[in-house]
KEPALO-29510 format. One line per 5 residues: for each residue x, y, z of C-alpha. Coordinates in steps of 0.25 Angstrom, whole numbers, plus 5000, padded with zeros to 4 digits. Layout:
BEGIN
X Y Z; ...
//
This chain:
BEGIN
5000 5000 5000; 5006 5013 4995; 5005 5025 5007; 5000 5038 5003; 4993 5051 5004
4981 5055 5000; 4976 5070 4994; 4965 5076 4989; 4961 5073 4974; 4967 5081 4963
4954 5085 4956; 4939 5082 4958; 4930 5070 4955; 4931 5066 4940; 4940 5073 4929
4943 5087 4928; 4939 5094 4915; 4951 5094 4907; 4953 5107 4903; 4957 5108 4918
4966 5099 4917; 4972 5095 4905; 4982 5104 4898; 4985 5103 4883; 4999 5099 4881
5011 5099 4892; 5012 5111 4901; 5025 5116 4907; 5022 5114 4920; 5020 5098 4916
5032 5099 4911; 5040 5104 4924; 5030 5095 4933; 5035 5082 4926; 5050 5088 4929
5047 5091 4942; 5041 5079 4947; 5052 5071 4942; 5062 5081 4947; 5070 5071 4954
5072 5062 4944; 5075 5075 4935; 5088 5081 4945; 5091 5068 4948; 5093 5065 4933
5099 5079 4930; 5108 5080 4944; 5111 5063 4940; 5115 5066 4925; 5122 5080 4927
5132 5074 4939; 5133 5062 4930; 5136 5071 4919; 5146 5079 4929; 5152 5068 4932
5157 5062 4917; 5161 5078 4914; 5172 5079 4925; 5176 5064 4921; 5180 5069 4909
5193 5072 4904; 5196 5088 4903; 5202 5094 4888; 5207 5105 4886; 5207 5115 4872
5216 5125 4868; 5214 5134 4857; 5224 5142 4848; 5220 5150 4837; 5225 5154 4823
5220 5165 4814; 5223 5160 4801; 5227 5169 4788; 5217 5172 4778; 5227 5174 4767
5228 5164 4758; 5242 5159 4751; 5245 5163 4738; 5259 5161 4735; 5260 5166 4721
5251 5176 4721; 5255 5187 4732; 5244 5198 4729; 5234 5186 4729; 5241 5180 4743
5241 5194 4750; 5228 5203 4745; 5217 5192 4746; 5211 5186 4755; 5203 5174 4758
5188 5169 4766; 5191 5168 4779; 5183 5155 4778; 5188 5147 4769; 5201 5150 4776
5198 5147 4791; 5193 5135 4785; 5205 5131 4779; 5214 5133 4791; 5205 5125 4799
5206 5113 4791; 5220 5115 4790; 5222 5117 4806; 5213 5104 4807; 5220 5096 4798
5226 5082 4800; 5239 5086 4797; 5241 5099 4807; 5235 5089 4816; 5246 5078 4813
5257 5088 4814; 5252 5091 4829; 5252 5079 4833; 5267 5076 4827; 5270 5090 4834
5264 5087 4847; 5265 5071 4845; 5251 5069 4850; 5254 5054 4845; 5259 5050 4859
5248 5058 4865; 5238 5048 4871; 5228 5059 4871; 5227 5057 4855; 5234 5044 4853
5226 5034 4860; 5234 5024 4856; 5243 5032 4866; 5235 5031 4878; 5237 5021 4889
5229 5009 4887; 5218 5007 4897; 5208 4995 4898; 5194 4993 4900; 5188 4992 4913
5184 4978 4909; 5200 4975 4905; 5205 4979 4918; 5195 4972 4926; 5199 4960 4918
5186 4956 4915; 5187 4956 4900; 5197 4944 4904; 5183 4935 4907; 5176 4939 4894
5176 4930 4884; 5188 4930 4874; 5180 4937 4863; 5174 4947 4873; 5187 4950 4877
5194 4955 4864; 5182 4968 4863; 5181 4970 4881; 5195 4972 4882; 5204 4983 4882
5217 4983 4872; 5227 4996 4871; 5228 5003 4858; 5237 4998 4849; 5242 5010 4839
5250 4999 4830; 5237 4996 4824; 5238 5009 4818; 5248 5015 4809; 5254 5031 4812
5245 5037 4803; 5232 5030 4811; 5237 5032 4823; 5241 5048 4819; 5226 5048 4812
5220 5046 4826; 5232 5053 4834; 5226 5066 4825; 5211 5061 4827; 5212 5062 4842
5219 5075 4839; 5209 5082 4829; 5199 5080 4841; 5205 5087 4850; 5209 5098 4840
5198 5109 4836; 5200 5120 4825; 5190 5132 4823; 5188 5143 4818; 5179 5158 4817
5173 5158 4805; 5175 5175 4806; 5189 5175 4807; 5203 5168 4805; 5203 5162 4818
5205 5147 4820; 5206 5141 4833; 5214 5129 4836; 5209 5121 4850; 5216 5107 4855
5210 5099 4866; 5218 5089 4876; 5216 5084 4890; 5230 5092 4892; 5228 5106 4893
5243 5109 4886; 5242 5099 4875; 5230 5106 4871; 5237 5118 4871; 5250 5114 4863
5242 5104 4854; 5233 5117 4850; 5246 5125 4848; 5252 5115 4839; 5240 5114 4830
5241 5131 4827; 5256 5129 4827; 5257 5117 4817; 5245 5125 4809; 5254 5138 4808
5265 5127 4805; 5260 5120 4794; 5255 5135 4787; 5269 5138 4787; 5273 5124 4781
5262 5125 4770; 5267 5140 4765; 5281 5135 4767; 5279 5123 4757; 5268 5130 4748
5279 5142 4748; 5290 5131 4744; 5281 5123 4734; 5277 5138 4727; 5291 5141 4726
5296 5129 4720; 5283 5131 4709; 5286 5144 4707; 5301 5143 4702; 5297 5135 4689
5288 5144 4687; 5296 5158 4690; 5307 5153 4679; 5297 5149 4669; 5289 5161 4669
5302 5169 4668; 5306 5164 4655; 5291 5166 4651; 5294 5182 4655; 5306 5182 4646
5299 5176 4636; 5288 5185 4634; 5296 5196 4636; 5307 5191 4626; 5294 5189 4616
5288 5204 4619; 5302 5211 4614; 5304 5201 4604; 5291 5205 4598; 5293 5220 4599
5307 5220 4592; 5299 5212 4580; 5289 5221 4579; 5298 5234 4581; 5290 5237 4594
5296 5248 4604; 5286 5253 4616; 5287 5266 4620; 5291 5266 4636; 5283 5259 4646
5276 5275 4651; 5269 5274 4636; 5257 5268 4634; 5256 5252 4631; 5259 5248 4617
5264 5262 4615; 5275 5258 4605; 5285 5267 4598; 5277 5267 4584; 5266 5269 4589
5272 5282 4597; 5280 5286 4585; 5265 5284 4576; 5259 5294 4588; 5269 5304 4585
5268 5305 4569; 5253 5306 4569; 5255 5317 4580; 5266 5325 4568; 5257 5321 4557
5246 5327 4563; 5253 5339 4564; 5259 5340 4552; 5245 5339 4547; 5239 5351 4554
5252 5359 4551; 5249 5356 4535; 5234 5358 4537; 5236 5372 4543; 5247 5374 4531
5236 5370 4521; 5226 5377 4526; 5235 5389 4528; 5239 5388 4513; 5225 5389 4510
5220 5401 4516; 5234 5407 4511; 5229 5404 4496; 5217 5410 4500; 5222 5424 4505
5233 5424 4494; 5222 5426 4485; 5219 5439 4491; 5232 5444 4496; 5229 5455 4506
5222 5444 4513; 5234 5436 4514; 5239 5442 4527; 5226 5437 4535; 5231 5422 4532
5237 5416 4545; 5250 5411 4539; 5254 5425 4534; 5250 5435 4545; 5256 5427 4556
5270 5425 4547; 5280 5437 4555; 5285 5443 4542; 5271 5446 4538; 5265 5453 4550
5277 5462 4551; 5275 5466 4538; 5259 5467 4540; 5263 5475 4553; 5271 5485 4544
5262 5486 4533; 5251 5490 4541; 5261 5502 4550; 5263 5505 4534; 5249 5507 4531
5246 5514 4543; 5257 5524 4539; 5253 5526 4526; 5237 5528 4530; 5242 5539 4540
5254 5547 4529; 5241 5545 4518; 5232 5553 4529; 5243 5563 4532; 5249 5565 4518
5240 5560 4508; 5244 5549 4496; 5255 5558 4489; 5263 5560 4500; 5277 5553 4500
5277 5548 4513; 5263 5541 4508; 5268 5534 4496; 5280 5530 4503; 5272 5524 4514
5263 5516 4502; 5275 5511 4496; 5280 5506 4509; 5265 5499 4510; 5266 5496 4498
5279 5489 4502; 5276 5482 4514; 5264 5477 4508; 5274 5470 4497; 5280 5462 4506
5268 5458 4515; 5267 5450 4504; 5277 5445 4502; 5279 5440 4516; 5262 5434 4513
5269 5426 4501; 5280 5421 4510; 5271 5416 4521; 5263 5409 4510; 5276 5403 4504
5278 5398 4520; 5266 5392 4521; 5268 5384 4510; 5280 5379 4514; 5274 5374 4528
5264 5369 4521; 5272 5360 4512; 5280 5355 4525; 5267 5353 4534; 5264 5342 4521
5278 5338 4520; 5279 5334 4536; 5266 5328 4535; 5268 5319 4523; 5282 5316 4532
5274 5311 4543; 5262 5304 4537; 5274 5295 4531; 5279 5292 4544; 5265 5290 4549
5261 5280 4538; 5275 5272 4542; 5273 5273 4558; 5259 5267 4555; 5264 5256 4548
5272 5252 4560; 5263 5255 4570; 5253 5246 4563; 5264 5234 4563; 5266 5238 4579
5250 5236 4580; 5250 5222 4575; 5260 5217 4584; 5254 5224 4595; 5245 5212 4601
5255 5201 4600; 5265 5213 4606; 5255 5213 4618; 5254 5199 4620; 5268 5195 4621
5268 5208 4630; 5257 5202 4640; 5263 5187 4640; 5277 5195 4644; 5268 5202 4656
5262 5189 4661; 5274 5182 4660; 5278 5192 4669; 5268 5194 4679; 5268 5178 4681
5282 5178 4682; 5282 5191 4693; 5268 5183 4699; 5276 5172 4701; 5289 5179 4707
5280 5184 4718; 5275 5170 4722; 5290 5166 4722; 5295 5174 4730; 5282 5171 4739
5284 5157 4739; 5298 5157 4744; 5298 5168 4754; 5283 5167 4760; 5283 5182 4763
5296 5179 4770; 5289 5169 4781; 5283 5157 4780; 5270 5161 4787; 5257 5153 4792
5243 5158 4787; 5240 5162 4802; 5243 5163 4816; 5241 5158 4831; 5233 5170 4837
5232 5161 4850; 5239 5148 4855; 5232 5138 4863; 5234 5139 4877; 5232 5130 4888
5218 5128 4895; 5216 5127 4910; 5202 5121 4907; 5198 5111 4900; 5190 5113 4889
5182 5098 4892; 5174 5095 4896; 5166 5109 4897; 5161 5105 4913; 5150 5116 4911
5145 5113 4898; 5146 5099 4900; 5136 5101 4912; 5126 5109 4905; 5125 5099 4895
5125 5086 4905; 5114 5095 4914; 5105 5098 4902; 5106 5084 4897; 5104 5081 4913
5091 5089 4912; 5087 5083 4898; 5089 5068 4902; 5082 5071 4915; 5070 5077 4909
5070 5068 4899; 5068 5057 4911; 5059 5063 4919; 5050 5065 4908; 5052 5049 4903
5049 5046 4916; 5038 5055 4916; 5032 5049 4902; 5035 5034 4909; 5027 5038 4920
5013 5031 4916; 5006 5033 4929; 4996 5044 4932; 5001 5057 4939; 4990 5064 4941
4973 5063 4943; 4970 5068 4931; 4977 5059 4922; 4971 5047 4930; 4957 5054 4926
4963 5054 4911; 4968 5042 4910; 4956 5032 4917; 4944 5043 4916; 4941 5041 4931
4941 5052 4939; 4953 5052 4951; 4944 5053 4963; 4958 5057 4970; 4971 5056 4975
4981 5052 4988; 4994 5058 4990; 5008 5050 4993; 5011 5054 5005; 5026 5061 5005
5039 5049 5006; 5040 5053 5022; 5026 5053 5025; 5024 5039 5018; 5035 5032 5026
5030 5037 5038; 5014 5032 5033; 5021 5017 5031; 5028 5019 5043; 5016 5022 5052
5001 5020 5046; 4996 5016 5033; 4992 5027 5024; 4976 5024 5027; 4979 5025 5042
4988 5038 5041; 4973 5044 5033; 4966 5041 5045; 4975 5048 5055; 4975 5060 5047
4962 5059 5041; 4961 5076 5036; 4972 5074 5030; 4974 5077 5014; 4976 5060 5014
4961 5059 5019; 4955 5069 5011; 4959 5064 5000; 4953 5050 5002; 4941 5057 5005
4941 5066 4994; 4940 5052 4987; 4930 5046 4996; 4919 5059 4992; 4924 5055 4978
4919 5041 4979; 4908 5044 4985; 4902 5054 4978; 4906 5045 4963; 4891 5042 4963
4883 5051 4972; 4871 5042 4969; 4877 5030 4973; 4889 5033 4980; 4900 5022 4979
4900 5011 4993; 4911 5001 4991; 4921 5008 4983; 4933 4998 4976; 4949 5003 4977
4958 4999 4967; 4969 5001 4959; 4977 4997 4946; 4990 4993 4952; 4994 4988 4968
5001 5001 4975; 4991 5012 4970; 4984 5013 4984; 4972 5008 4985; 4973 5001 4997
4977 5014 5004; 4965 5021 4997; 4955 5012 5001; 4959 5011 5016; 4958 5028 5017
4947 5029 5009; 4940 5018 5018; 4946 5024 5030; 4941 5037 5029; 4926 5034 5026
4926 5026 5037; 4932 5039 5044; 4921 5047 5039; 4910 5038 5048; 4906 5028 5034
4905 5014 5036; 4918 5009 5027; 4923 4996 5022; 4936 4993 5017; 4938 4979 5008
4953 4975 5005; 4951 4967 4990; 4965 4965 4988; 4965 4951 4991; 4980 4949 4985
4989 4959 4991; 4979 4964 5006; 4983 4977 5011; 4972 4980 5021; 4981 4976 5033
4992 4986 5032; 4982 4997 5034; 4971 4990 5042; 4974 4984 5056; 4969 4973 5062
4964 4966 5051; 4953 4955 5054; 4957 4941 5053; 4951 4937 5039; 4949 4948 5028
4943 4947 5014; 4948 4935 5007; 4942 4927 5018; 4928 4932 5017; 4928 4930 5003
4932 4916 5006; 4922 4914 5016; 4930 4913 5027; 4927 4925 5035; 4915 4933 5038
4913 4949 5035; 4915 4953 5049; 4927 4945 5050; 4934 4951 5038; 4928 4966 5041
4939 4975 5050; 4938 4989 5055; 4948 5000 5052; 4950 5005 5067; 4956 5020 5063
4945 5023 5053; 4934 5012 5056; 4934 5007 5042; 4930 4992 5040; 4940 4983 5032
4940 4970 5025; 4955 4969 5022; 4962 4956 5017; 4968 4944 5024; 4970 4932 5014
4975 4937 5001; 4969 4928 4991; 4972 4923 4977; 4958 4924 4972; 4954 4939 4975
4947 4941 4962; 4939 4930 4965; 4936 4931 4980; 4933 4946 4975; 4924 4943 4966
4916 4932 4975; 4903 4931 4979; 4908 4935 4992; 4916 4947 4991; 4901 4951 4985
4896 4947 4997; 4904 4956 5005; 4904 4967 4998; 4888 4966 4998; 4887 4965 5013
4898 4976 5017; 4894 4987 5007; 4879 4989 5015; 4888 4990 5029; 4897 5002 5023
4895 5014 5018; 4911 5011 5010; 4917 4999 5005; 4931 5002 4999; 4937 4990 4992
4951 4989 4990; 4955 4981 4977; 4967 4976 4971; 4972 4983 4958; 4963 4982 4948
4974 4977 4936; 4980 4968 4945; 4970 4959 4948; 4955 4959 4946; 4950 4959 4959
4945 4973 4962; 4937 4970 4947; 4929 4959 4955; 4923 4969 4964; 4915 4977 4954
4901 4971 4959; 4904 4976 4973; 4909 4992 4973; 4904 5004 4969; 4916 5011 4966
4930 5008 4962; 4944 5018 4966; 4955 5017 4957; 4969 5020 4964; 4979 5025 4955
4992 5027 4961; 4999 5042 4957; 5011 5040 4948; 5010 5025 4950; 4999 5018 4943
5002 5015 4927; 4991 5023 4919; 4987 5011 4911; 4986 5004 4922; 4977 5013 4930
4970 5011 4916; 4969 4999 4915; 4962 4998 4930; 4952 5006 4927; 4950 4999 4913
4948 4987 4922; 4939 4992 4933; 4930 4998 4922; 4929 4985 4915; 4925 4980 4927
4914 4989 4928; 4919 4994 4942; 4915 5006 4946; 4926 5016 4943; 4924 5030 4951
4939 5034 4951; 4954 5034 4955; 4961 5039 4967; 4975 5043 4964; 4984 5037 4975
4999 5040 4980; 5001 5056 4972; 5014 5063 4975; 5009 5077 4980; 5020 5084 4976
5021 5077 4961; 5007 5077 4958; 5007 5092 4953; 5019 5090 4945; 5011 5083 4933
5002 5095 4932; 4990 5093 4941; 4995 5101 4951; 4996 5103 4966; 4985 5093 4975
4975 5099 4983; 4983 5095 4994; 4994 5105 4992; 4984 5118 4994; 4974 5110 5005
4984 5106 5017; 4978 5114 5027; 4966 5106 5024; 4973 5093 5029; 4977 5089 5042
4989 5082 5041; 4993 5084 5027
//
C-alpha cells in the first residue's frame, strides 16, 4: 500500500469547457515547466557532462603557436625587360596567392625539416617515438588469447624499415604540414606564418625557419634564374651584333649606290642633299622669273611712252635712273628762269633767247639720258631671260635626279628601319645582361620579415574557455534533449485534465503525496488512513470528502449505496482510498461497511487491527457466518470484512451465489458499502461484482499509471457494464503538479482552512 496525501480536487465535477482549458499549440510556459520539473535530471546532466568535459580538457596535452609574418613584394620579375620589371605593377591577389603556395609547398617544407632535422623528432616521426603497448599487452592478457587473436590484440613498435627515406620524409612533412599554417589578408601583402608544437621554443624556431628558408630560397631562385638569363643572353647579344652590323653595312651600301648624301641629323628626315639643292633652284628660278616679268613688262610700258615721248619721263625705269632726274631737276630751274626773264624782258631779250637755248639744250640731253635708260632695260631684260633659261637647265637635271632618289627611297627606308631594330633589340638585350648578372648589385628576396615569431607563455591548445563554452552548451543541449526524451517517454498522466481527455470520465478528485519526510514518518508511526483520522480537517480529509459529495451526488435521484474501488494496475492506492473514504462516512454518523475483495494479495490487516478470526474467503466457502466475519474499526467506528484466506478462486467465489447473498443482506444494514477490488486488467475479479454495486471508482496513480493501461481499465469496466461515475487521481507531487500547466492546487492559496496542513 502506497502512503500518501490527499487534496482537494483540481477542478469540479465533470469536464471543463475547453476553451478553459485547452490552448492551441505549445505555450512557453510549458516549455520552461517541463524543464523545470526535470531540473534535477537537467543540472545533474549539465554539471555531470561539463566537469566531464573539464575534465578531458585539462588531460589534454597543451600546443603552443607562434607567428612570423612577411610582406611580400608585389613587383614581379622581369629580367629583360627593365621598364616592364620596374614601372608595372601586379594584382595583389593573384600575388599573395602565389606566395602562399610557394610558403606551403612540400619543398620549403622538406628544407625545414633538413635545417631543423625534424626526422629525429618524435614529435613528427613517429617512428621515432618510444614504443608503448597496449593496456592488454602489458597486463599479458593478450598472452591467453587465441593465436590468431593474438596477432591483431597485441601491440608491436613501429618498424620504419618497412619504409623507404622518401616515405618515411613523405610522412615526417605530413605531420609537419599539420602543424604548419600559412595565411593571408586579402587587403594587403601580409602573410602570416604560424607553427604549433607541444615546446613553446621549437614552435618559435621552426616558425622562423620556414620565413627564413622562404626568403632563402627567393634569393636562390633569382640567383639561378639571373644565372640561366645570362647564359641565354650571351648567344644572343653576339648574334644580334652581327645582325647591327649587317644592317648598317647594307644601309651605307645602299646610299653610296644610289649617290645618296643626308643632310645632318637637325634637318628633317629624308631630307637628302638633291632634294636641298632641287629646293634652292626652284627658289632662284622663281626669281629670276619675277625679275624677267618685271623687265617685260617694263619694256612694254617703255614702248608705249616712246610712242609719245614727252610721256617718256613718267615711266618707272626712267624717272628713277639718277642721271635723268638730275637732268629733270635742271631743266625744270631752266624753265623757271626762263618764264620769269620772258615776264621781265620780254621774248627778244638776249638773256631770253639765251635762256631758251640752254632749255633747249638740257632738253636734248634728257633725251638722250631716256634712250639710255631704254637701251639699260633691254640689256637687264635679256640677262633676266639668260639667267632664267641658265637655271630651268639645272632644274630640269636636279629633277632627273631627285626622281631617281625617289624610287630608292622605300627600299632606303626599309634597310634603314631593319638597322634601328636590330639595334634597339640589341641595346634591349644589353639591358637585361647587365641585369642578369648583376641583379641590381644584390641578389634580393621579393620580400621581407616584418616580425619574427616569438616564443608563447601560453599555449594556444587547448583554448580552456572556448572549450568550455562549447562543452556547457553541448551540456545544455544534451541535457535538454534528455529531459525532453524522457519527457516524450513518459506515457502516464500528469494532470486531471488529460485523464478526463483520455477515458471521457470526469476525475471526481485527487490525493496529494505526502513530502519524503512526512511519508517515512507516516510508515514509521500509523498507516496513512489512521493518520486521516487524527487530523480529520486537515487538507487530506477534505479531500476524501470532497469526493465522498462527489459520489453521492452522481445520481441525485438514486444516490449510489455500495460503491466499488479499483484500479488498473497494484500500487495505485485503492486500498488506501477506500479505507479513508469508509472512514470518514462513518465519522460523519453513516452506518459504513467496508469489504476487502482482494482475495489474492489481502491488505486490510496493516491498516485495521484486530482483525476477526475468519474473513471473507471463509463466508463465501460457507465456513463462517456474517457476524463472525464483520469487524469494527474502533477510531472511526467503521464495519469491515477484511480477508483472512487468500484463495486461488477469487473470481469464482466472487461471482458465487453467495457473495450475492452477502452483498443483498448487508447493503439494507448500511447507509455505505465500499468495496475494495483488485486491478481490473490484472484479473477479473472486480468484473464479477457488476450485479452488486451502484458505483465504481477508478484510482489512477499520478505520473505512474501507463495511459493505455488506464484505457484499457475503463474499456473493460465499461464492457462489463459497470457502472463508471469517475476516477480519483492518487499520489500527486504538489509542488510538480503546476509545472505541466494546470497550475498551483487549491491547497496552495486555502492553508488557513486546514488544521494540520
Amino acid at each position: 500500500m502506497t502512503l500518501q496525501l490527499s487534496a482537494p480536487p483540481l477542478m469540479p465535477l465533470g469536464r471543463q469547457p475547453a476553451d478553459e482549458t485547452e490552448a492551441d499549440g505549445i505555450s512557453l510556459g510549458q516549455v520552461f515547466g517541463v524543464l523545470w520539473r526535470r531540473r534535477v535530471l537537467l543540472l545533474s546532466a549539465i554539471i555531470g557532462i561539463t566537469l566531464g568535459g573539464f575534465l578531458v580538457v585539462k588531460s589534454l596535452t597543451p600546443a603552443f603557436t607562434s607567428t612570423a609574418i612577411v610582406v611580400v613584394s608585389a613587383r614581379p620579375d622581369n629580367i629583360v625587360n627593365l621598364e616592364d620589371a620596374s614601372l608595372q605593377t601586379a594584382e595583389s591577389d593573384g600575388i599573395i596567392r602565389s606566395e602562399v603556395d610557394a610558403l606551403t609547398s612540400r619543398t620549403l617544407v622538406d628544407r625545414v625539416i633538413d635545417r631543423e632535422n625534424l626526422m629525429d623528432d618524435p614529435e613528427f616521426n613517429i617512428y621515432a617515438r618510444p614504443f608503448r603497448p597496449n593496456l592488454l599487452t602489458r597486463l599479458g592478457v593478450v598472452d591467453y588469447l587465441p593465436a590468431v587473436l593474438q596477432h591483431y590484440v597485441r601491440s608491436k613498435p613501429l618498424d620504419p624499415s618497412r619504409l623507404t627515406p622518401a616515405q618515411l620524409k613523405y610522412n615526417v612533412a605530413t605531420m609537419v604540414m599539420k602543424a604548419y599554417d600559412v595565411s593571408s589578408d586579402a587587403k594587403t601583402y601580409s602573410v602570416k606564418v604560424s607553427f604549433t608544437s607541444i615546446d613553446a621554443e621549437k614552435a618559435a624556431r621552426i616558425a622562423n625557419a620556414f620565413v627564413e628558408e622562404y626568403m632563402k630560397t627567393q634569393v636562390d631562385d633569382r640567383i639561378a634564374a639571373s644565372d640561366k638569363a645570362a647564359a641565354w643572353l650571351n648567344p644572343k647579344l653576339a648574334e644580334l651584333s652581327k645582325k647591327v652590323a649587317d644592317t648598317s653595312q647594307a644601309v651605307e651600301d645602299f646610299r653610296a649606290q644610289h649617290h645618296i648624301i643626308n643632310l645632318p641629323a637637325a634637318q628633317p628626315e629624308g631630307n637628302t642633299l638633291a632634294l636641298q639643292e632641287v629646293q634652292n633652284l626652284a627658289q632662284d628660278l622663281s626669281t629670276a622669273r619675277t625679275t624677267r616679268a618685271n623687265a617685260e613688262a617694263a619694256e612694254r610700258e617703255m614702248q608705249q611712252l616712246l610712242k609719245d615721248p614727252g610721256n617718256a619721263l613718267s615711266a618707272p625705269v626712267v624717272a628713277q635712273a639718277p642721271v635723268v632726274e638730275n637732268v629733270r631737276i635742271q631743266e625744270v630751274t631752266e624753265a623757271a628762269h626762263l618764264a620769269e626773264l620772258r615776264g621781265t624782258y620780254g621774248e627778244k631779250h638776249h638773256l631770253v633767247q639765251e635762256a631758251e637755248a640752254s632749255l633747249k639744250k638740257l632738253r636734248e640731253r634728257l633725251k638722250q639720258e631716256v634712250r639710255r635708260a631704254t637701251q639699260q632695260l633691254d640689256v637687264q631684260m635679256h640677262q633676266a631671260e639668260s639667267t632664267e633659261a641658265r637655271l630651268q637647265a639645272q632644274m630640269n637635271k636636279l629633277t632627273a635626279r631627285r626622281n631617281g632618289e625617289n624610287s630608292a627611297m622605300p627600299r632606303l627606308a626599309q634597310l634603314e628601319a631593319d638597322a634601328a631594330s636590330a639595334v634597339t633589340i640589341y641595346n634591349t638585350f644589353v639591358q637585361g645582361y647587365y641585369r642578369a648578372i648583376t641583379q641590381d648589385g644584390v641578389p634580393m628576396p621579393k620580400g621581407r620579415i616584418v616580425q619574427r615569431a616569438d616564443v608563447s607563455d601560453a599555449p594556444s591548445f587547448p583554448n580552456v574557455p572556448a572549450f568550455m563554452a562549447v562543452i556547457f552548451l553541448v551540456a545544455v543541449i544534451v541535457a535538454v534533449g534528455t529531459v525532453y526524451g524522457m519527457e516524450a517517454r513518459d506515457k502516464t498522466f500528469r494532470s486531471a485534465r488529460a485523464l478526463e481527455e483520455a477515458v471521457q470520465v470526469p476525475v471526481l478528485g485527487l490525493t496529494l503525496l505526502a513530502p519524503g519526510r512526512l511519508r517515512r514518518l507516516m510508515h514509521r508511526h500509523a498507516p496513512v488512513s489512521q493518520q486521516l483520522l487524527a487530523k480529520p480537517t486537515s487538507a487530506m480529509s477534505e479531500a476524501v470528502r470532497l469526493v465522498r459529495t462527489a459520489i453521492a451526488t452522481s445520481d441525485t435521484q438514486h444516490p449510489p449505496k455500495v460503491v466499488m474501488v479499483t484500479s488498473a494496475v497494484p500500487g495505485e492506492g485503492k486500498t488506501s482510498f477506500a479505507l479513508m473514504l469508509a472512514r470518514l462516512s462513518a465519522l460523519a454518523g453513516k452506518r459504513v461497511l467496508v469489504i476487502e475483495a482482494e482475495m489474492r494479495k489481502p491488505t486490510f490487516g496493516v491498516e485495521l487491527n484486530p482483525l476477526p478470526e475468519r474473513g471473507l474467503t471463509e463466508f463465501l466457502v460457507g465456513r463462517a457466518s456474517l457476524d463472525e466475519i464483520i469487524g469494527v474499526d474502533k477510531a472511526s467506528g467503521a464495519h469491515f470484512i477484511a480477508v483472512r484466506k487468500r484463495s486461488r478462486f477469487a473470481s469464482e467465489l466472487l461471482a458465487s451465489p453467495q457473495m450475492k447473498r452477502l452483498m443483498d443482506e448487508v447493503t439494507p444494514k448500511y447507509d455505505l458499502v465500499v468495496v475494495d477490488t483488485p486491478p481490473v486488467t490484472i484479473v477479473a475479479d472486480a468484473l464479477e461484482l457488476g450485479y452488486a454495486i451502484d458505483a465504481a471508482v477508478l484510482v489512477v496513480k499520478w505520473g505512474g499509471t501507463p495511459r493505455h493501461l488506464v484505457a484499457q481499465a475503463v474499456r473493460l469496466l465499461r464492457a462489463a457494464r459497470m457502472p463508471l461515475i469517475g476516477t480519483v487521481m492518487s499520489q500527486v507531487d504538489a509542488e510538480r503538479y503546476g509545472s505541466y500547466g494546470e497550475g498551483a492546487l487549491p491547497y496552495d492559496y486555502a492553508k488557513t482552512y486546514y488544521a494540520g496542513s
